[in-house]
N, C-alpha and C positions, 0 to 999 in steps of 0.2 A: 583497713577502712572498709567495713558492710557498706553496701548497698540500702539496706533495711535498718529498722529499731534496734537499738543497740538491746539486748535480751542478756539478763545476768539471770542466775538462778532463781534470784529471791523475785516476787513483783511488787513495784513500787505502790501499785494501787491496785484498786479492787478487780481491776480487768486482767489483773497479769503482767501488764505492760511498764515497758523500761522505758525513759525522759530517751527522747530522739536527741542525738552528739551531732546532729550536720545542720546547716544553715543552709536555709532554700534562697538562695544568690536572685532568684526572678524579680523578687518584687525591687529590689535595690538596685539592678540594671535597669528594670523598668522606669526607677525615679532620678536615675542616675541620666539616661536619654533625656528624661523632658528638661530636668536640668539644661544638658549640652543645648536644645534647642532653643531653651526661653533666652540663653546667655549668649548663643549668637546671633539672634535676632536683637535682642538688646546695645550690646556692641556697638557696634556702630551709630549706634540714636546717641549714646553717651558721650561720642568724640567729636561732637557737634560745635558745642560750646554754646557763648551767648549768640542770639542773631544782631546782627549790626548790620546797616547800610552802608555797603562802603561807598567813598564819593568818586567821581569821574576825575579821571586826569588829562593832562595832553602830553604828557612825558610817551618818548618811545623805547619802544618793548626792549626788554636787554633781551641781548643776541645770543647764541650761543658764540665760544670762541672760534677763532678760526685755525684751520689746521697751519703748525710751521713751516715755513719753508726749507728746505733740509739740503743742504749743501754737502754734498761727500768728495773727498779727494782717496783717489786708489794711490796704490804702493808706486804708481811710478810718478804722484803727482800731479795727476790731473783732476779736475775739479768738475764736478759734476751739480748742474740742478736738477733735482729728483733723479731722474736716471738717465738725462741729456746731457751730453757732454759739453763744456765750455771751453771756446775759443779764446786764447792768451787776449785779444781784442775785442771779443763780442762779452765780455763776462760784463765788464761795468755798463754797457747801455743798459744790459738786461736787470741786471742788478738795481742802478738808476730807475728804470721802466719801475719795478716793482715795491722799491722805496717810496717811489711819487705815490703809488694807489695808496699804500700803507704805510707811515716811518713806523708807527709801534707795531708793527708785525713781529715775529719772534723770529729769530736765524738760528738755526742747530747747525752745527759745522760736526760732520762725520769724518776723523781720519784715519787714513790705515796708519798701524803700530809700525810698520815699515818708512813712513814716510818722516823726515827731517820736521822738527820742530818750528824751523824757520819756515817752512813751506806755509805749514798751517797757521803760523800767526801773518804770515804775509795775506793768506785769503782772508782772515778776518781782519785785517786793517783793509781790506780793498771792500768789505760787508759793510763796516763803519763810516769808510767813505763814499759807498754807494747813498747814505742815510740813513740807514738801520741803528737803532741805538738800543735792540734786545739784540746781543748776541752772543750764543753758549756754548760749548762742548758738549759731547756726547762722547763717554768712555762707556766701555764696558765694565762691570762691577764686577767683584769676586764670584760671585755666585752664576755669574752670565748672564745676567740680565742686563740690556742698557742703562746705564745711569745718566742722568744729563746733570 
């Protein structure tokens, strides 16, 4: 591929000269940009939609969720909130305390693979009778990620 006029022996016209084989790309990026510009500027006016007044309410604002409360019990059985340890006697006041502000709050129960099945459904009957009426499990999934 020349640089210059494609040149065959013969000439095609009276000057000598051979039809140019390249395409000058300039002016088609040039109308190719104003394109891109008129269309993002556009954009956005188009996702507008109809204008409507919308009316006043007195409804209050939805919340964002709140974070669960996450219960773990280690391998020898002891039950933990967030990462404070629970006393065989202090668990249901605390428990209670925290059911009062909230019963639909969510309970995640974390247990270790080491721990007795009866251990962990006993903390979640002590969760349900704190007042908690969300409460879940939390295994690990094949892949390692948490699964609840």
């Amino acid at each position: 591929m020349g640089m210059g006029p494609l040149r065959t022996g013969e000439p095609d016209d009276d000057f000598g000269i051979a039809p140019l084989s390249e395409i000058n790309v300039t002016p088609l990026v040039d109308v190719m940009l104003v394109l891109l510009i008129i269309f993002m500027v556009a954009a956005p006016l188009m996702t507008v939609g109809v204008p409507v007044n919308l009316p006043k309410t007195a409804a209050a604002k939805v919340s964002q969720p709140k974070a669960p409360v996450v219960i773990s019990i280690d391998e020898q059985g002891r039950p933990f909130l967030d990462k404070e340890p629970f006393t065989p006697d202090g668990m249901m006041p605390k428990l209670k305390a925290l059911a009062s502000a909230d019963p639909a709050q969510v309970v995640l129960v974390r247990g270790d693979r080491a721990v007795p099945y009866g251990r962990i459904v006993e903390i979640m009957g002590q969760v349900s009778a704190a007042g908690f009426s969300k409460v879940s499990l939390i295994a690990q999934a094949p892949g390692g990620m948490p699964a609840q």
